[in-house]
Structures are given as C-alpha cells and as structure tokens.
N, C-alpha and C positions, 0 to 999 in steps of 0.2 A: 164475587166482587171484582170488578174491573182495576190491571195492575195501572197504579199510579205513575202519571208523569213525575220523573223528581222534580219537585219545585225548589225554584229556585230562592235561597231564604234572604228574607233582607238583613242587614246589616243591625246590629245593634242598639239603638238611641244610647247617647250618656248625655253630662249634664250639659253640650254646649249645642244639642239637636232641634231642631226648630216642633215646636209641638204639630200634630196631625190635626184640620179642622176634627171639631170635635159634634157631632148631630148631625152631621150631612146626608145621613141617609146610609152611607158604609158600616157594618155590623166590624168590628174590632175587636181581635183577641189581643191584649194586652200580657207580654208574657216576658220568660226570660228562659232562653235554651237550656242554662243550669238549673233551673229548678223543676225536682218534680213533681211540684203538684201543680204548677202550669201546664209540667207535660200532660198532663192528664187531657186536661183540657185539649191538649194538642193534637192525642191522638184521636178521641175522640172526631174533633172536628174532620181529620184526616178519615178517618174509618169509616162516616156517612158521608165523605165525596165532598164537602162544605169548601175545599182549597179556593175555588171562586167567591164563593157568599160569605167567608168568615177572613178578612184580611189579617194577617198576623202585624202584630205592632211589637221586636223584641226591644226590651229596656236593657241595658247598662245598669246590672245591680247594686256595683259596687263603684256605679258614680251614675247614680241617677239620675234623671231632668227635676228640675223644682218642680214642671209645670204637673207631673203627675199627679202631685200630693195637691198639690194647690187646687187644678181646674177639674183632673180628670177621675180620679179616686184616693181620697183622704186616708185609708188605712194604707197607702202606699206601700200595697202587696201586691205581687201578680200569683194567678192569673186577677184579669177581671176583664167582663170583657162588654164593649157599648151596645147596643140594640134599644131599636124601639125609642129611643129618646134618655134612655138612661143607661147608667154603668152598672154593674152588679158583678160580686165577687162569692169567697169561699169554692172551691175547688172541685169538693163533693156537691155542691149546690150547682154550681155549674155543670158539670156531666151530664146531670138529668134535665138539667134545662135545654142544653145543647139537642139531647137527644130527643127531648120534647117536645120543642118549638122549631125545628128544623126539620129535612127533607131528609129520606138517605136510611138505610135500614136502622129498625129498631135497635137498643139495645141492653133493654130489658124485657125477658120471657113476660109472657102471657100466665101462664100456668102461677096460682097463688101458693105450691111450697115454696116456688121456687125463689118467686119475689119477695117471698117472707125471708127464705136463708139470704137472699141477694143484701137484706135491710141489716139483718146481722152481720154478713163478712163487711161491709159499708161502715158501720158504725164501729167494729172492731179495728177497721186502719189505723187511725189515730195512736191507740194501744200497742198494737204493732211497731206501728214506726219508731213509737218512744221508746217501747223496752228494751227494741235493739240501738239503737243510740245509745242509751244510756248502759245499756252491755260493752260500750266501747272503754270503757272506764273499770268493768267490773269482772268478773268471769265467762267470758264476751263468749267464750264457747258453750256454754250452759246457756246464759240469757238468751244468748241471742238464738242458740239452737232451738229450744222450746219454740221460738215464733217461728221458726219454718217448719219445725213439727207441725203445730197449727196447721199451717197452711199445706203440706203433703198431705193433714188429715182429711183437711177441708174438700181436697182433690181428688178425695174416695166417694163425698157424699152421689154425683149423677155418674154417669156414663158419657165420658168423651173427656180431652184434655183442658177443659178450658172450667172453670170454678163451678158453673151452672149447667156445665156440659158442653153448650154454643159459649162463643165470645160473645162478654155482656160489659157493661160498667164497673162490676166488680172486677173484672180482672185487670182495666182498665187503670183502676184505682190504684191495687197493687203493684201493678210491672215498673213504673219509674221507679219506688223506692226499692224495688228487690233488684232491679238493674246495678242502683247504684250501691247498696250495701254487699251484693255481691262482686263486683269490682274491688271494694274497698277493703272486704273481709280476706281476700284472696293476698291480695295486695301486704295489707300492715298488720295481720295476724296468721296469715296461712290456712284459712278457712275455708275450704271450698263448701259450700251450702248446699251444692245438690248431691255431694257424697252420702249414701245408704237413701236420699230421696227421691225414687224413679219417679214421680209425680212431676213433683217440682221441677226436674231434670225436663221432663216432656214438655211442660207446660212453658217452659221458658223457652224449648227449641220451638215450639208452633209460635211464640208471640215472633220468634225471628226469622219465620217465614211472612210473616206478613208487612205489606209496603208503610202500610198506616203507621204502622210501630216507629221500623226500622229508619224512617227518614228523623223519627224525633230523638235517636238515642242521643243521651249525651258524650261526651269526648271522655273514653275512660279514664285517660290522663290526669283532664282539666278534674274530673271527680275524686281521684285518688289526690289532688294538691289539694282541693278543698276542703273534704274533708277531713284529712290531714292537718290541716292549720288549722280547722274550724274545731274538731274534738279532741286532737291527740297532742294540740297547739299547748 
C-alpha cells in the first residue's frame, strides 16, 4: 500500500455552518473525529485510497447543524455517508459498502471460513463494546478483561497479526473502540489491557504502523475528558 499524504482535515461544522449542496454528484462521509464508529468508516475509506472520491463532511457533536437532522439524515447519527443519490448510515453496514462499491483493495478474504469467523467477530462488536462500557460501573477489571480475552483468543484463530490473518473489516471494526477504552482504562482505572496479552499487544502495534489508521486516531485527551463526564460523570 502506497504511504499516505497527510491530508489535510477540514474543520468541524456546528450549528452556525452553512450546509454542503447535498446530490451534486460528490460521495460524502458525514462524520465526527470523536466518534468511533465513524472512525470506522474513516479508516476504511483511508485504507482503499478513496481520500479523493469520499470527501469527509466532520460535524460538531455537541452543537450540531439543524440542517443534518432535517435535510441530510433524520437519525442524526454519524457516520452516514451520501452516494448515488441517497444517504445511508449504521457503521457496520457501511464498511462493507465502502469496501463493496468502491475501488482500492479488498477487505474481506475470499476464503469461506474465514468470511464465516469475519460475520461472527462483526456481529460480536456491539456485545463487546457494551460489556466494557458497562464494566466501567462494575468490576471493570473482570468485565472488561473477559472481552479482550475474547479478542487475544480470537487472534490465535489464523496465522498473522491481524484478526483474519491479513487486515480486513473486522479489525477495522474493533480498533476505534479498543483505542479509546484503552486510553481510558489506563487513564481512570489503571488497566493496561495488553498486560499478559501478546496478541492484542501485536495487533495494536501493526494497526500503528499503518498511515490509514494513524491519521484517524483520536485525541487521547479529548477521549479520557469524554468519557470521563460521559460514564464516570
């Protein structure tokens, strides 16, 4: 993969931002640099070279534009992003769309075990994300350890660092949220997450060789205030 120019990011919309014509024919990812399940989207687009053909649009979360809700997507969530004449969201639905309807390497194997384990660590995110959220309330070292148990086990199943072996969608899926609960667990419990997990440990140094990733992380700061007022508030 050819190393990325850093692109340079645009500024944020909030609510006094003039809206972007909307059907013009420009493919729009609708996002917000704090969140990760935009990022998802993010790196994706980033990882199959799209930085020309998928223009980013970030929002001001937490002083949005009306016009998003109103003109451009009614569940006013990001990601979501426009093509083809329409908007379309959910984050895991996007990944595969991105990397379906676009140019730029694959990022889902060929091989059918593997696209089978790919559908179950996919549908297992959701589960993960929660139970460690919801560890931040509870016995956050037990909860939340089990799901990166999980995930070290999961990183036995092929050969190579990355969940499928190659970097796929799945791993894609995971790395914002384990960025940011590892930042966070570090931080307001003392939890280093890849302590006794050489998998997990590896697997997080290869996502941080890679440009795709590394230009979307978020501001570990801005992550530790957030979710700080947002769960431990």
């Amino acid at each position: 993969m050819a190393a990325l120019v850093e692109e340079i990011l645009p500024p944020s919309l909030d609510a006094t931002a003039e809206q972007p014509p909307l059907f013009d024919g420009t493919t729009r990812l609708y996002t917000a640099y704090i969140c990760p399940y935009a990022q998802r989207v993010w790196i994706t687009r980033n990882y199959k070279g799209l930085q020309d053909k998928i223009k980013l649009v970030p929002l001001n979360l937490f002083n949005r534009p009306d016009w998003y809700k109103e003109k451009v997507y009614s569940p006013n969530k990001v990601p979501s992003l426009e093509h083809n004449g329409k908007v379309i969201g959910e984050s895991l639905d996007l990944i595969k769309y991105v990397d379906s309807n676009f140019e730029g390497p694959s990022l889902l194997p060929n091989d059918p075990a593997k696209r089978e384990y790919a559908e179950e660590l996919l549908s297992y995110s959701d589960t993960f994300n929660g139970a460690i959220i919801s560890s931040f309330k509870g016995d956050t070292a037990k909860e939340a350890g089990a799901q990166f148990d999980y995930l070290e086990n999961a990183l036995q199943k092929f050969d190579g660092p990355f969940l499928l072996g190659e970097i796929s969608l799945v791993d894609i899926a995971y790395i914002p949220f384990v960025e940011r609960f590892s930042v966070f667990l570090l931080e307001a419990f003392k939890i280093d997450i890849t302590e006794g997990r050489p998998k997990l440990a590896a697997w997080i140094e290869e996502f941080n060789k890679i440009d795709a990733y590394k230009q979307t992380k978020a501001d570990p700061k801005l992550v530790v205030e957030v979710y700080t007022k947002r769960f431990l508030g």
